[in-house]
N, C-alpha and C positions, 0 to 999 in steps of 0.2 A: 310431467303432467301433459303437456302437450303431445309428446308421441305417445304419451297412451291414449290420447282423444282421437290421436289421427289413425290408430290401429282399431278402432270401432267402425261398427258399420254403422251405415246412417241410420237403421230402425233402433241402434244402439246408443245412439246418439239422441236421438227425438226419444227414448226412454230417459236419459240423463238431462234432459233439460224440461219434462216434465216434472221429475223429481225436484230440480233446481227452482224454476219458477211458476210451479203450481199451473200452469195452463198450455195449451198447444202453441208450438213452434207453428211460423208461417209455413203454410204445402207446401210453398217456393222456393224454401230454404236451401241451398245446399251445403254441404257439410262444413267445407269452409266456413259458411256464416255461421252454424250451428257451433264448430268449435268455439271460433273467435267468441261470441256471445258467454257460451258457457265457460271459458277464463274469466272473464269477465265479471262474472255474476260471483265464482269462486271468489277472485282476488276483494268482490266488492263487499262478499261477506265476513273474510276476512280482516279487511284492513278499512272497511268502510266502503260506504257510495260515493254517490256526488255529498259535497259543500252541503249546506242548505242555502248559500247565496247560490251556488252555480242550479240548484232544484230551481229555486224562484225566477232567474235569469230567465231558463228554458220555459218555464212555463210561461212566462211573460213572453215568450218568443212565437210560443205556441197559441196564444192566444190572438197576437198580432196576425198571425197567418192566419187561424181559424176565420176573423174577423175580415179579414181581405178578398177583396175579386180577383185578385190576379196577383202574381211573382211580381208585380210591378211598385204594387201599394204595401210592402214589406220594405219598412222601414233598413237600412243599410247597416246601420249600428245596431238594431236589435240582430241580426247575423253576424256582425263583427264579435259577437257573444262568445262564437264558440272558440277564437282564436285567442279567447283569454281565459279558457280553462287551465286548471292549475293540477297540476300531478303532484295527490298525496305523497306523502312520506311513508317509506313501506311499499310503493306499487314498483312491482320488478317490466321492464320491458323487456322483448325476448324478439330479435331478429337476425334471421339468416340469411348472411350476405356471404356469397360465392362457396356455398355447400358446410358453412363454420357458424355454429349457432352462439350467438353475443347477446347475453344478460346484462342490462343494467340498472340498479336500484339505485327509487328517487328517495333523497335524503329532505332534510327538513332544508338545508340550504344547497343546492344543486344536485351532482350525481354522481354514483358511485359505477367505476366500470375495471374488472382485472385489479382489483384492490386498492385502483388510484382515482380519486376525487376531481370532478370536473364541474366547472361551473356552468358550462351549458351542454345538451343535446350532441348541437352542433359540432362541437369540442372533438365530442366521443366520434359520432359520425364520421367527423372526417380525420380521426385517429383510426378507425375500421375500415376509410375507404382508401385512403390517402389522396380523396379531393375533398374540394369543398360541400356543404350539404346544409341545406337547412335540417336539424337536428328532428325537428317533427315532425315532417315529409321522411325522412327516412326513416322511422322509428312507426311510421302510419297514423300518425295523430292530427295529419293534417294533409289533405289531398293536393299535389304538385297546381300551382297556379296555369 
């Protein structure tokens, strides 16, 4: 799925994600962002969206900001929000480290990676790199500190 999104052009793309989510992609987008979004929206119709606790979380988060004068009066724990989103069961992660593309699918209890069951991210990650790795920085679920 993914190399066929990345072997479109980008007006080709901004056609699949008006299809996908009934409205226009940002002008600014570039294709990168336009794939990534439309996996996204695919796997979410798929196998489900967000939670309805993690819907409520963000909106509650979003409303703290909307409400705010500045980055400053954003409460610290309503952003510690998004480090406790939870990966369905069903959602496949897909990363390419040193030109070898690695699939792994989240189970109801940990993950599954090459046929064999790991309890964390991490596990996989650094069975893929042979260092250590936080499991969700290298999977992209969570931006390096």
């Amino acid at each position: 799925m993914i190399n066929e999104l990345q072997r479109l052009s980008r007006d080709e793309l901004i056609k699949k994600w008006q299809k996908l989510f009934k409205n226009e992609p940002p002008k600014s987008g570039r294709k990168e962002f336009l794939i990534k979004h439309i996996i996204w929206q695919i796997q979410a119709k798929k196998y489900g969206g967000y939670s309805t606790q993690t819907i409520k979380q963000l909106e509650k988060l979003a409303n703290k900001i909307s409400k705010s004068k500045s980055v400053d009066d954003i409460d610290v724990k309503a952003v510690k929000i998004f480090s406790k989103l939870e990966i369905k069961a069903g959602t496949k992660l897909i990363r390419e480290f040193k030109g070898q593309k690695h699939e792994v699918a989240a189970l109801e209890k940990g993950f599954e990676y090459k046929g064999k069951k790991y309890k964390s991210l991490s596990a996989i990650a650094n069975e893929i790199t042979g260092t250590r790795w936080n499991g969700k920085v290298f999977f992209g679920l969570r931006k390096p500190r």
